[in-house]
Structure formats: structure tokens, C-alpha cells
C-alpha positions in Angstrom: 0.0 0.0 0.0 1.0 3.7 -1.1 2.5 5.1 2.5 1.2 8.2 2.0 -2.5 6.6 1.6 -2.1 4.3 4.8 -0.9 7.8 7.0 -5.0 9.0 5.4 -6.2 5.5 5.9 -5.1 5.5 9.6 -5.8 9.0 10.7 -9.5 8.6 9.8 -9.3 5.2 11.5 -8.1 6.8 14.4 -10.3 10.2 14.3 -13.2 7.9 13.9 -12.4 5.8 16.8 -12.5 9.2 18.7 -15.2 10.3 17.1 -14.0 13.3 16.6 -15.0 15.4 13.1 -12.7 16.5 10.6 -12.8 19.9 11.9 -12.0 19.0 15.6 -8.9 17.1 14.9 -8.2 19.8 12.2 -8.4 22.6 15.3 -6.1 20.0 18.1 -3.8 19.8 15.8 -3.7 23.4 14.5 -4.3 22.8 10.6 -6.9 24.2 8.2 -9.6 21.0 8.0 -9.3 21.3 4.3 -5.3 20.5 4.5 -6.9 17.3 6.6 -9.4 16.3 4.4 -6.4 16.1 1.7 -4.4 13.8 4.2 -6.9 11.5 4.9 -7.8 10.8 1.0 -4.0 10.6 0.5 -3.9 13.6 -2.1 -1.2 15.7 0.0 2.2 14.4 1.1 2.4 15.1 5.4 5.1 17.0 6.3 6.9 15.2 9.3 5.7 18.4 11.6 2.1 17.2 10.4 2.9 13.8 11.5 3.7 14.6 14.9 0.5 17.0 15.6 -2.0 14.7 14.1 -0.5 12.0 16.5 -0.1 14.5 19.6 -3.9 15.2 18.9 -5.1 11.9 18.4 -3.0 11.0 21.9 -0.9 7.8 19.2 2.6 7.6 18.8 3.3 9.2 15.9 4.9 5.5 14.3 1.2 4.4 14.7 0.2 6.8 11.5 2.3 5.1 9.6 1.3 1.2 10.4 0.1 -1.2 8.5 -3.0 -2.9 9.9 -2.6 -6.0 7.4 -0.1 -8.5 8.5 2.8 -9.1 6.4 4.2 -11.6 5.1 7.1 -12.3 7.5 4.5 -12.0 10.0 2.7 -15.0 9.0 6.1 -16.9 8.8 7.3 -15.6 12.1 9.2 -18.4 14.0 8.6 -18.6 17.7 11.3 -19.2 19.7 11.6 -20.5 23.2 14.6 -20.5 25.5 
């Protein structure tokens, strides 16, 4: 998946899980709602600074915007190790 789309993907995840509007998290995190609406769809690039207020606002680590909910590959063929 497109990194920049999975940062959108996750956002609204997040601001939905907080039910928060577009225009709350917008205001927390000190950006023009329009700017947010473009992250979320994955038509703007984030700037790091971006990054780190939408995750200070939505109270995540700011490596959280950036994960991929699907499990990969080496995931699934993970070895567990005891000892």
C-alpha cells in the first residue's frame, strides 16, 4: 500500500475511533480541515511536523500513523522461539 494513503487510511481510522469530526482534529492539531481532508484521501504528502501533531492530537505515537494494519508476510512466517 501507497504510505502516504495508509498515514490517510489511519488517521480517519483513528479520528473515527475518537469520534471526533474533521474539523475538531483539524483545530487539536492546528491545521486548516481542508489540509486534513487532503491527508486522509492521500492527495497531500504530510510533512513530518504534520505527523507529529496529528499523532499528539489523536494522543498515538506518531509510528502508529504510519502502520500497516494488514499483516505481512514475515509476520505470518514468524518463528517462535523459546529458550
Amino acid at each position: 500500500m501507497d504510505v502516504v494513503a495508509l498515514f490517510g487510511k489511519n488517521v480517519r481510522t483513528l479520528r473515527d475511533r475518537e469520534g471526533l469530526s474533521q474539523e475538531e482534529l483539524a483545530f487539536r492539531a492546528g491545521m486548516k480541515r481542508s489540509y486534513l481532508s487532503d491527508l486522509e484521501r492521500g492527495t497531500r504528502n504530510p510533512s513530518v511536523r504534520a505527523l507529529g501533531r496529528l499523532a499528539e492530537a489523536l494522543r498515538v505515537a506518531p509510528s502508529r500513523l504510519l502502520e500497516d494494519p494488514r499483516p505481512s508476510e514475515t509476520d505470518s512466517n514468524a518463528v517462535v522461539r523459546s529458550r
